[in-house]
C-alpha positions in Angstrom: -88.5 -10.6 23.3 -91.6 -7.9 23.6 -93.8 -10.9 21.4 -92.8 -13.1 24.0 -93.3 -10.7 27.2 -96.6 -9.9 25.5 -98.0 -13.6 25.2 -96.8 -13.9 29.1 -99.1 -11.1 30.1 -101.9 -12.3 27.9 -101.6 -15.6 29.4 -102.2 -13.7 33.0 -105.3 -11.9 31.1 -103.8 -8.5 30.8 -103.7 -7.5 27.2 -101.0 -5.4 25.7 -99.3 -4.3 22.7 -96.2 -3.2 21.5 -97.1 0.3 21.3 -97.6 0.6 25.5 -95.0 -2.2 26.4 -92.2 -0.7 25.0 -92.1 2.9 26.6 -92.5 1.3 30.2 -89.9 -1.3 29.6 -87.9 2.2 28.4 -89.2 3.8 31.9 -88.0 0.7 33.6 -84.4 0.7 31.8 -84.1 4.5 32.8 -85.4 3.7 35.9 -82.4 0.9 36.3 -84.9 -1.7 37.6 -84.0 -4.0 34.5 -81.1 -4.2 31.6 -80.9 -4.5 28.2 -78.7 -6.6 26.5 -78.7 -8.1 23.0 -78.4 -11.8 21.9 -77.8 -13.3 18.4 -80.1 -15.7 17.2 -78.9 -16.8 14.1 -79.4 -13.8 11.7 -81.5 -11.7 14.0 -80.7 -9.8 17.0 -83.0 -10.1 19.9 -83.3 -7.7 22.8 -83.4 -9.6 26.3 -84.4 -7.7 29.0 -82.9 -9.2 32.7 -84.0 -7.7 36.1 -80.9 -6.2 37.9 -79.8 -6.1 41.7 -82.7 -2.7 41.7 -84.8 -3.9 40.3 -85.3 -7.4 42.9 -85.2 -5.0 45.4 -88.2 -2.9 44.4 -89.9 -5.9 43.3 -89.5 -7.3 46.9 -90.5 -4.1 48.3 -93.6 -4.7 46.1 -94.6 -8.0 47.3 -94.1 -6.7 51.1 -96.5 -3.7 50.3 -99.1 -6.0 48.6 -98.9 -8.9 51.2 -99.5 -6.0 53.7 -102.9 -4.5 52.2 -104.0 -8.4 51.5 -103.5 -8.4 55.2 -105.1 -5.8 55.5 -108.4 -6.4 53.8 -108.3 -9.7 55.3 -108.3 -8.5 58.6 -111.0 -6.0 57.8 -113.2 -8.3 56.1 -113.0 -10.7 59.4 -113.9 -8.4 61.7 
């Protein structure tokens, strides 16, 4: 699953290994903003990581901050 989160950040031009994705998807599992469960796949056992009721809620609270200071600059830049 990290290979795969990895390839969707590169695609959005933010570059990332292994060795700095995993302790914030750690933070983030601590944190309760996402879960962890594990699904077969044949012989291997992935990890798949799903966002949970918290975790939509900050991301929501996210969007409303950044809409906000968009907003904000846009105004500014106007006047």
């Amino acid at each position: 699953m990290a290979t795969r989160i990895i390839k969707i950040l590169k695609d959005e031009g933010i570059r990332v290994g292994a060795n700095r994705l995993y302790p914030v998807l750690n933070a983030m599992l601590k944190d309760g903003v996402i879960s962890q469960k594990e699904k077969r796949d044949g012989k291997r056992v992935r990890k798949v990581y799903v966002i949970t009721l918290k975790g939509r809620k900050v991301l929501e609270g996210g969007k409303k901050l950044f809409r906000g200071i968009v907003g904000e600059f846009t105004r500014e830049m106007l006047e």
